[in-house]
MOPAC internal coordinates of N, CA, C and O (Angstrom, degrees):
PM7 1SCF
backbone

  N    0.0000 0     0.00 0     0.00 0    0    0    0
  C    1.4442 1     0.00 0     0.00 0    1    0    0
  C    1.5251 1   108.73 1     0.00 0    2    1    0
  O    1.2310 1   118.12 1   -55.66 1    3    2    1
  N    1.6477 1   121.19 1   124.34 1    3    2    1
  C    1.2578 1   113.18 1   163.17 1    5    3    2
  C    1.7061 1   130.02 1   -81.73 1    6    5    3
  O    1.2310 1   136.98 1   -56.83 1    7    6    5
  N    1.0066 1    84.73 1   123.17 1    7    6    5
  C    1.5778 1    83.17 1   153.91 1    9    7    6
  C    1.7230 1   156.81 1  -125.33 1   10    9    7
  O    1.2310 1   125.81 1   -30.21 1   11   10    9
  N    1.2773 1   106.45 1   149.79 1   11   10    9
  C    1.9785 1   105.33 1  -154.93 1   13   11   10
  C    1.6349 1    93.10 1   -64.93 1   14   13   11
  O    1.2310 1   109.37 1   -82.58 1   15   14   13
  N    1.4618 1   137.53 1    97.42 1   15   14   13
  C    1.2333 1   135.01 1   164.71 1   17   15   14
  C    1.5054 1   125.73 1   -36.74 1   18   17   15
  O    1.2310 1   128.11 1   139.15 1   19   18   17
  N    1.8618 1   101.98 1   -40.85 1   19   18   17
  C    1.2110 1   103.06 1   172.76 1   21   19   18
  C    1.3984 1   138.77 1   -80.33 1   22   21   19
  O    1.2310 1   122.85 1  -179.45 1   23   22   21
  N    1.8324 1   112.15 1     0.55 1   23   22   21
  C    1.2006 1   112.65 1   167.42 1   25   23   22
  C    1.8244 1   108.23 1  -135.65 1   26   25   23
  O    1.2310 1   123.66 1  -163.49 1   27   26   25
  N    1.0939 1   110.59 1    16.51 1   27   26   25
  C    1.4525 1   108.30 1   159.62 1   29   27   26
  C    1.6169 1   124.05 1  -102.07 1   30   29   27
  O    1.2310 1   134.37 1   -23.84 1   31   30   29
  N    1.4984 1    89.81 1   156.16 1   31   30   29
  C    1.3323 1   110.15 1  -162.16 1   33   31   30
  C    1.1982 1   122.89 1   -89.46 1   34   33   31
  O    1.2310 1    69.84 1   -14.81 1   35   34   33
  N    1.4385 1   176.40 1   165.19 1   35   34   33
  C    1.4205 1   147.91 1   161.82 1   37   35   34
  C    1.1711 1   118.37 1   -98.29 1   38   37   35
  O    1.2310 1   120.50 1  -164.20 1   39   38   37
  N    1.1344 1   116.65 1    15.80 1   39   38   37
  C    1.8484 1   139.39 1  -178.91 1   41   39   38
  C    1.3752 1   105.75 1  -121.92 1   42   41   39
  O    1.2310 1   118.78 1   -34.60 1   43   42   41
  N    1.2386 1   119.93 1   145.40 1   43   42   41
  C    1.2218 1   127.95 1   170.49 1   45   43   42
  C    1.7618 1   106.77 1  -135.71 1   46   45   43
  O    1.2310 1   128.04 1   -30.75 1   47   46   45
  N    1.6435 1   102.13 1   149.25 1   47   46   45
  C    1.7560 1    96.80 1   179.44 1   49   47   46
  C    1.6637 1   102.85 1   -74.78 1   50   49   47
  O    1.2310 1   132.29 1   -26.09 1   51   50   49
  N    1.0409 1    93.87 1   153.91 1   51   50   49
  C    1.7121 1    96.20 1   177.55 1   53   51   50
  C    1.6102 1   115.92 1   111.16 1   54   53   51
  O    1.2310 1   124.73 1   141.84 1   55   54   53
  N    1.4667 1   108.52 1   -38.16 1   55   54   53
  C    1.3769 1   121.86 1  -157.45 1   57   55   54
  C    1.6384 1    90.52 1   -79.66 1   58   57   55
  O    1.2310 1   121.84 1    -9.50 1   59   58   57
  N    1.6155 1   114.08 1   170.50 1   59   58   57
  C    1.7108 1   139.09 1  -167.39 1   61   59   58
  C    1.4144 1    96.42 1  -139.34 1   62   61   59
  O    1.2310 1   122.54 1   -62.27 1   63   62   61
  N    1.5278 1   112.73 1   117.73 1   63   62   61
  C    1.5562 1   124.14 1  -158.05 1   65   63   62
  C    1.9375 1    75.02 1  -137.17 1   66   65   63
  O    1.2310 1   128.57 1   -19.85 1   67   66   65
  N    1.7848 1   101.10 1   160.15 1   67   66   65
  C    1.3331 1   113.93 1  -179.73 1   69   67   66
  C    1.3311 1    83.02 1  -133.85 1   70   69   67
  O    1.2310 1   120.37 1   -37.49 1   71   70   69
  N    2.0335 1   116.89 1   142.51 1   71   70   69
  C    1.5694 1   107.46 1  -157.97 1   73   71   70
  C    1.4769 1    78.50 1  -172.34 1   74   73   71
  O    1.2310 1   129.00 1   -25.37 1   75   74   73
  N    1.5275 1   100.26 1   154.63 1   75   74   73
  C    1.2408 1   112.65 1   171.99 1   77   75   74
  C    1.6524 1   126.47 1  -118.32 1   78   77   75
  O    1.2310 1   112.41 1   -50.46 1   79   78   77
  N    1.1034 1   131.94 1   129.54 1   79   78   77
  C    1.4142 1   129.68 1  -159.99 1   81   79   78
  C    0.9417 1   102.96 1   -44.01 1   82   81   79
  O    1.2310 1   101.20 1    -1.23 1   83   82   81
  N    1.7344 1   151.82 1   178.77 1   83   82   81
  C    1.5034 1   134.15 1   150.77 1   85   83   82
  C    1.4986 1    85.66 1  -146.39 1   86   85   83
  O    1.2310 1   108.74 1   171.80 1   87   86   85
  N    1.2309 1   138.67 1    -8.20 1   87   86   85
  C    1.7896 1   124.28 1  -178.20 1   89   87   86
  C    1.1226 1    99.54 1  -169.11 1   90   89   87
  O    1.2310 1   115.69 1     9.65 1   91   90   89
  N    1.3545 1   125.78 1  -170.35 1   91   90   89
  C    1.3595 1   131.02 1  -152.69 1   93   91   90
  C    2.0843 1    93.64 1  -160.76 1   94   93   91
  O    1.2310 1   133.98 1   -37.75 1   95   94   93
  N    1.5425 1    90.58 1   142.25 1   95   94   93
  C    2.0406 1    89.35 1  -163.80 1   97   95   94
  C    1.4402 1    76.86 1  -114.57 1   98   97   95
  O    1.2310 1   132.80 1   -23.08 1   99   98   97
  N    1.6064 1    92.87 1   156.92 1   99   98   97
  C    1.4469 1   102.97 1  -175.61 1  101   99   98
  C    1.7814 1   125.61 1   -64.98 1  102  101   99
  O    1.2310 1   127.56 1  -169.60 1  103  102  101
  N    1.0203 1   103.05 1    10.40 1  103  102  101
  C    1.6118 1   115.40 1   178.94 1  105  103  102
  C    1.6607 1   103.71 1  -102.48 1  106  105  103
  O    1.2310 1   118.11 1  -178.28 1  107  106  105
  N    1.2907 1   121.21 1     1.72 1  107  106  105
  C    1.3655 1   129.83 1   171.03 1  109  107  106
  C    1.5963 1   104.45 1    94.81 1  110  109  107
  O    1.2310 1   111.81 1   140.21 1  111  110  109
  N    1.4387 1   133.05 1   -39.79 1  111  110  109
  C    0.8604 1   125.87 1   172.84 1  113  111  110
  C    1.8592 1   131.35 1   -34.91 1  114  113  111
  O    1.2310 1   126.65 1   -36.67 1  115  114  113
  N    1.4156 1   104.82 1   143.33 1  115  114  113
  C    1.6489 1   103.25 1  -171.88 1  117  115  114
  C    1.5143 1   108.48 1   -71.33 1  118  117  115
  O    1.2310 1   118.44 1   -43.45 1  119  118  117
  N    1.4469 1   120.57 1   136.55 1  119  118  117
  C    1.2235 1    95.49 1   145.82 1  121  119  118
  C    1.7173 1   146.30 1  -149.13 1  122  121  119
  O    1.2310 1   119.32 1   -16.23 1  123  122  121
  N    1.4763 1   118.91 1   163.77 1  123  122  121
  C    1.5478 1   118.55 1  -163.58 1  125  123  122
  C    1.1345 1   112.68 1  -108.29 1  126  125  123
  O    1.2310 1   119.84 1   -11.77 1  127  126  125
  N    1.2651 1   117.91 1   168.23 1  127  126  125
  C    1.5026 1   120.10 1  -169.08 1  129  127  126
  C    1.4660 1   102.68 1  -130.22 1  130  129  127
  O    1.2310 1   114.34 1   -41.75 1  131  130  129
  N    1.1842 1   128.33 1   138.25 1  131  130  129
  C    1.3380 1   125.60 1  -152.18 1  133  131  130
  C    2.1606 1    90.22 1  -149.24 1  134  133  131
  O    1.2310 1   125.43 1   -83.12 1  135  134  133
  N    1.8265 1   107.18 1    96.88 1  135  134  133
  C    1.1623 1   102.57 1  -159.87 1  137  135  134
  C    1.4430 1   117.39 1    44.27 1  138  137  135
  O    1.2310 1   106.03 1    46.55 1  139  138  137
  N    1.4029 1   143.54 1  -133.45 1  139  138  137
  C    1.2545 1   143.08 1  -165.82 1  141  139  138
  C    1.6378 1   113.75 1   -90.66 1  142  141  139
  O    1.2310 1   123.83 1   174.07 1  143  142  141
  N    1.5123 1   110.26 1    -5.93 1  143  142  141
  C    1.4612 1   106.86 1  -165.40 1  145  143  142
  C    1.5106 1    96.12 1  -108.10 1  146  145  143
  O    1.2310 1   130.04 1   -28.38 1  147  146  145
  N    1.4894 1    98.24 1   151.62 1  147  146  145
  C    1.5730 1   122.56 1   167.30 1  149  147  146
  C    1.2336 1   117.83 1   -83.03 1  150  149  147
  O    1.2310 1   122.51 1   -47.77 1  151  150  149
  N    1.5868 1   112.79 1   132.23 1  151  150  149
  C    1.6381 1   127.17 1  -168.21 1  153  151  150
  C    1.5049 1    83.49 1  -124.16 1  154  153  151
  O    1.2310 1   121.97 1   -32.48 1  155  154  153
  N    1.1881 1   113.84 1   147.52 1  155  154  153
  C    1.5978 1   150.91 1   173.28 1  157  155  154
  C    0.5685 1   115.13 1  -130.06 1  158  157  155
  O    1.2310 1   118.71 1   -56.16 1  159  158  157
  N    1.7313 1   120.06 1   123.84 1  159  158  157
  C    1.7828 1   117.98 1  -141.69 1  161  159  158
  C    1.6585 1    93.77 1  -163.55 1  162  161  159
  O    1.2310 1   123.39 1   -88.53 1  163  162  161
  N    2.1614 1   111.11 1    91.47 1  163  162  161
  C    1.3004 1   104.01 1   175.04 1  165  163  162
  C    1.4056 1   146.20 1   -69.72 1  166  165  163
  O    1.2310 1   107.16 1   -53.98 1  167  166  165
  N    1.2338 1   141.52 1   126.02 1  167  166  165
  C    1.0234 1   118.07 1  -176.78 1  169  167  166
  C    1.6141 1   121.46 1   110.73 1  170  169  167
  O    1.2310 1   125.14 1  -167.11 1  171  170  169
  N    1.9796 1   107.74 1    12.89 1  171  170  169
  C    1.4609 1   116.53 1  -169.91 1  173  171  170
  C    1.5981 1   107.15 1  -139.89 1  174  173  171
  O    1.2310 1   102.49 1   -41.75 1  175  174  173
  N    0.8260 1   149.67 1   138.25 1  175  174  173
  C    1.3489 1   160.96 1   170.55 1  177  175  174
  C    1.7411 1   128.69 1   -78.04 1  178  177  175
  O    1.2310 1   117.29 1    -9.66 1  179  178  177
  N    1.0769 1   122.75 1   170.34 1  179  178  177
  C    1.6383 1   110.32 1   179.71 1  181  179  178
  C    1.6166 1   101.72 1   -90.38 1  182  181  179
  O    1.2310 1   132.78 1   -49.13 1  183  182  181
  N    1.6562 1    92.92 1   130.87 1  183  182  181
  C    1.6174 1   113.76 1   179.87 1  185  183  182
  C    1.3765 1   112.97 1   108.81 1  186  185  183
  O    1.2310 1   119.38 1  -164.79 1  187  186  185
  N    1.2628 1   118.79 1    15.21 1  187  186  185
  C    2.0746 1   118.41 1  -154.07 1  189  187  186
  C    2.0033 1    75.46 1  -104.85 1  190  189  187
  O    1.2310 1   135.91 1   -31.69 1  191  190  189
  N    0.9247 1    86.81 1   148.31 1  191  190  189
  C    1.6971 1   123.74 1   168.88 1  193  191  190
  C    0.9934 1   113.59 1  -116.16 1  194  193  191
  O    1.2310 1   116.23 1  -100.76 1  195  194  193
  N    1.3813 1   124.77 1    79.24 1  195  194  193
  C    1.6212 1   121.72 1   172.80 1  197  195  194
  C    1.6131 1   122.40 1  -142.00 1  198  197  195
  O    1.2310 1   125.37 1   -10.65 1  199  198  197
  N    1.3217 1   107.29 1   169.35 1  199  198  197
  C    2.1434 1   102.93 1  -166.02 1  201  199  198
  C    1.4503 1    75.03 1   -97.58 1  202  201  199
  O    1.2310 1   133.45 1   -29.07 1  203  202  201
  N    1.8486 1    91.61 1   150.93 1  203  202  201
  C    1.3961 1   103.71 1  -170.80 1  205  203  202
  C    1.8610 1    71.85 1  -134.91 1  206  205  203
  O    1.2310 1   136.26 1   -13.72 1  207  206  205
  N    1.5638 1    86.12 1   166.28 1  207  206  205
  C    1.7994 1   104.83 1  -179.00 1  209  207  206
  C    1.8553 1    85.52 1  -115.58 1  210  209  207
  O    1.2310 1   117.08 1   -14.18 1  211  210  209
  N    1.0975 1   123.16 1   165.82 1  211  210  209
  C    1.5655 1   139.44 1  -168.53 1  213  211  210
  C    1.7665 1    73.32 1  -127.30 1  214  213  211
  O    1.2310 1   122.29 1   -58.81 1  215  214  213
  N    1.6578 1   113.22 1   121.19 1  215  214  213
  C    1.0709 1   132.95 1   145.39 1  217  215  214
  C    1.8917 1   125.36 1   -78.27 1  218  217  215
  O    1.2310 1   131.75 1   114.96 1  219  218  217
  N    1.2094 1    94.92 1   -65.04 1  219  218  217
  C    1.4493 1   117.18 1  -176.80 1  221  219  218
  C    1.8214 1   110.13 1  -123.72 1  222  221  219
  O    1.2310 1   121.87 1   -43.60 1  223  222  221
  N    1.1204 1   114.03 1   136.40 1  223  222  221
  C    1.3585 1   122.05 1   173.70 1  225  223  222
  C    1.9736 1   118.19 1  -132.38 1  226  225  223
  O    1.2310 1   126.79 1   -59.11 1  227  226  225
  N    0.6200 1   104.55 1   120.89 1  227  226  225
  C    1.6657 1   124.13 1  -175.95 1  229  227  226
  C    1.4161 1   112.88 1  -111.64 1  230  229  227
  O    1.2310 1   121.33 1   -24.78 1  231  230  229
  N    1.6652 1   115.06 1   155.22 1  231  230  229
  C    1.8330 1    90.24 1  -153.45 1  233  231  230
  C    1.5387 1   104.01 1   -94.69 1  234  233  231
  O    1.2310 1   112.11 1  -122.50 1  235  234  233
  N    1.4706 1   132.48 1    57.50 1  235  234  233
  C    1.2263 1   148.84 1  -179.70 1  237  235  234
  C    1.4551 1   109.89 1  -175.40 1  238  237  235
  O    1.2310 1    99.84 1   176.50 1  239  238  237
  N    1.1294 1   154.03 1    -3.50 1  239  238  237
  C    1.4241 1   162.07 1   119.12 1  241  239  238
  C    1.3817 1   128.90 1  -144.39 1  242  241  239
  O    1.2310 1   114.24 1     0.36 1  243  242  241
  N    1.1717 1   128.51 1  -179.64 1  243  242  241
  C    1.4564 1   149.86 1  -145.19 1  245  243  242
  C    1.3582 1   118.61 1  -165.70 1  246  245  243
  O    1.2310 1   122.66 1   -14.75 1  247  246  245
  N    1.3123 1   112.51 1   165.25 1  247  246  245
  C    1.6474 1   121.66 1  -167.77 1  249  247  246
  C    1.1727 1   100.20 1  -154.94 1  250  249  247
  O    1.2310 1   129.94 1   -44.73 1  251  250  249
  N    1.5967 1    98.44 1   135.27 1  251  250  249
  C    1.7677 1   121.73 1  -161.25 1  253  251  250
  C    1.4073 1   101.24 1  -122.69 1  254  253  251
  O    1.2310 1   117.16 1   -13.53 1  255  254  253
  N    1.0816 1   123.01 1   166.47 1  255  254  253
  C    1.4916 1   149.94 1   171.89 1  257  255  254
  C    1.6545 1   115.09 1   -99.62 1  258  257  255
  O    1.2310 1   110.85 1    10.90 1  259  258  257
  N    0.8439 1   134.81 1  -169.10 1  259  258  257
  C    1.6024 1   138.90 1   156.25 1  261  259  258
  C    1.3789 1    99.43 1  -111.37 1  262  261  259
  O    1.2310 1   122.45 1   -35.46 1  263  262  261
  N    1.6892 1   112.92 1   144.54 1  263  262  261
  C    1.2596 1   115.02 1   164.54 1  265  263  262
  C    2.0589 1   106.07 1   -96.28 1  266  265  263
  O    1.2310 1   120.02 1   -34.61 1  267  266  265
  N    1.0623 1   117.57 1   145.39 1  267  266  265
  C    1.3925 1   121.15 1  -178.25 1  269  267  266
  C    1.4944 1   105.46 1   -88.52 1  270  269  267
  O    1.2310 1   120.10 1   180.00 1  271  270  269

């Protein structure tokens, strides 16, 4: 499968990534870095180890859920 390097993303919505908090955005939300893109991740703190679901992806960050 090819793909356009210059407009793909390395995240996709839908997908279940295992990630670790590394900072916190001023809206309180956690957040991960997933290759070069920013994940926004409610409800987690710096140091949490947890599978996040990719809700929404934008072509410089994204917003995750918790997986249970």
């Amino acid at each position: 499968m090819l793909i356009d390097e210059s407009s793909s993303v390395p995240v996709k919505e839908g997908e279940v990534y295992d990630v670790t908090i590394q900072d916190i955005a001023r809206q309180g939300d956690g957040i991960a870095r997933i290759e070069s893109v920013v994940i926004f991740v409610p409800g987690t703190k710096v140091g949490d180890e947890v599978r996040i679901k990719i809700e929404r992806i934008l072509p410089k960050y994204g917003f995750a859920s918790l997986v249970k």
